[in-house]
N, C-alpha and C positions, 0 to 999 in steps of 0.2 A: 575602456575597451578600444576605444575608436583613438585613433591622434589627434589629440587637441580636442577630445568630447571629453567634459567635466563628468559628464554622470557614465556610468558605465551602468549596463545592463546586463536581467539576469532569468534565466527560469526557473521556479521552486516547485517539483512536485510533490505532491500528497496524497494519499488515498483519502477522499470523500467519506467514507463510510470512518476514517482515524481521526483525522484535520479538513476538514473542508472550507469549502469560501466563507460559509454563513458564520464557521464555530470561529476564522481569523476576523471578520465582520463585527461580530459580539466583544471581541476583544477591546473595540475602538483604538481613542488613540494612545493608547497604552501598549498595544502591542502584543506579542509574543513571541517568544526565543524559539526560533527554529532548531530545535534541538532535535537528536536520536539519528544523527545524520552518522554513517559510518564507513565512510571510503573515505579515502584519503583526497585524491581529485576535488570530493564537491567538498570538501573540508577544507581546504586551500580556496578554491572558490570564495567560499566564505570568508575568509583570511585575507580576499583580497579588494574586496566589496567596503565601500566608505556610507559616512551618513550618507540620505539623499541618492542611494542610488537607488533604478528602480528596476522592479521584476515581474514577471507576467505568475498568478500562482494558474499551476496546472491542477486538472484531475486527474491521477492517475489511475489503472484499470479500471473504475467505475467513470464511465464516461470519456475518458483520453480527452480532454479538453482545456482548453484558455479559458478562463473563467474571469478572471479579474487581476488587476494591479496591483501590487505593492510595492513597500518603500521600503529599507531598511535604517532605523531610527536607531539602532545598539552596531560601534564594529564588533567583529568578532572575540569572543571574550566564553573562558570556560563552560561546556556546557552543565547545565544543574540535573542534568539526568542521569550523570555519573561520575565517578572519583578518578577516573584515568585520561590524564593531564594531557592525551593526545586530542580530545576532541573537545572542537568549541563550538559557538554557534552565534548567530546573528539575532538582532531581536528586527522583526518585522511587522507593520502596519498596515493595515487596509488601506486603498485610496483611492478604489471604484472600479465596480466590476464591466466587462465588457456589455454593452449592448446586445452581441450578439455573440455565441461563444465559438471560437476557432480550434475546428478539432484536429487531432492528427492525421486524418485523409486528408484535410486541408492543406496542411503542413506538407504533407507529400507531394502536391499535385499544383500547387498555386505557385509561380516563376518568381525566383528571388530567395524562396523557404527550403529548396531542395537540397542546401548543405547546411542545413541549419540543425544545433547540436541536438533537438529534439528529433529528427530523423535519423543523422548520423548515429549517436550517441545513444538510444531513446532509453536505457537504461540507469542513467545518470542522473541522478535527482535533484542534482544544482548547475546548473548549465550557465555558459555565456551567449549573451544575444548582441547579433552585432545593431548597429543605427539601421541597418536597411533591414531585418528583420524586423526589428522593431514598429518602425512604420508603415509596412505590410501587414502585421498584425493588428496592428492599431487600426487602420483600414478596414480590414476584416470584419473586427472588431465590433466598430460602430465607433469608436473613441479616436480622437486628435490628440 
């Protein structure tokens, strides 16, 4: 993302009540393929995401919130939740949830976040995060 930053960043939403933090948690470090993704935009996202990069997972509607980190351990590679060859997915891992969780007022309202693709965007359910969002949130957070 950033010029000369190795790891590029990312944010993954899910609805809590479908995928939430605890059911990627349980998964350990095994993982699970973010699949059922179906726009084209966070499909390329995806597409463009290497091992080792890392993501903030979201709640979405149940909560709007930063919940916790992840990684992505799989690149992108067919998704198994269906036979048409247009959509792939990333397999991603737990690596620790926030301290404290950073929600979308936040997001709106704290200097540095206010063009950030979860405001901008907020409908887009694989987003890029720059380095100074990231660090804000990580702030936020409770996490370094």
């Amino acid at each position: 993302m950033e010029k000369g930053d190795r790891v590029s960043r990312w944010l993954f939403k899910s609805e809590p009540d479908t995928w939430g933090w605890a059911d990627q948690v349980a998964r350990g470090d095994a993982g699970e393929e973010w699949h059922g993704v179906r726009n084209y935009q966070a499909r390329n996202n995806m597409r463009a995401m290497r091992v080792g990069d890392l993501g903030f997972f979201y709640h979405s509607n149940i909560g709007k919130e930063i919940v916790g980190i992840v990684e992505v351990i799989r690149e992108s590679a067919p998704d198994s939740t269906t036979d048409d060859p247009r959509w792939d997915c990333v397999v991603v891992r737990a690596v620790r949830p926030l301290k404290r969780p950073v929600s979308l007022e936040d997001c709106k309202v704290v200097p540095g976040l206010e063009a950030m693709a979860l405001v901008k965007s907020p409908r887009l359910s694989i987003q890029p995060v720059t380095a100074e969002e990231w660090q804000i949130i990580c702030r936020l957070g409770g996490v370094e």
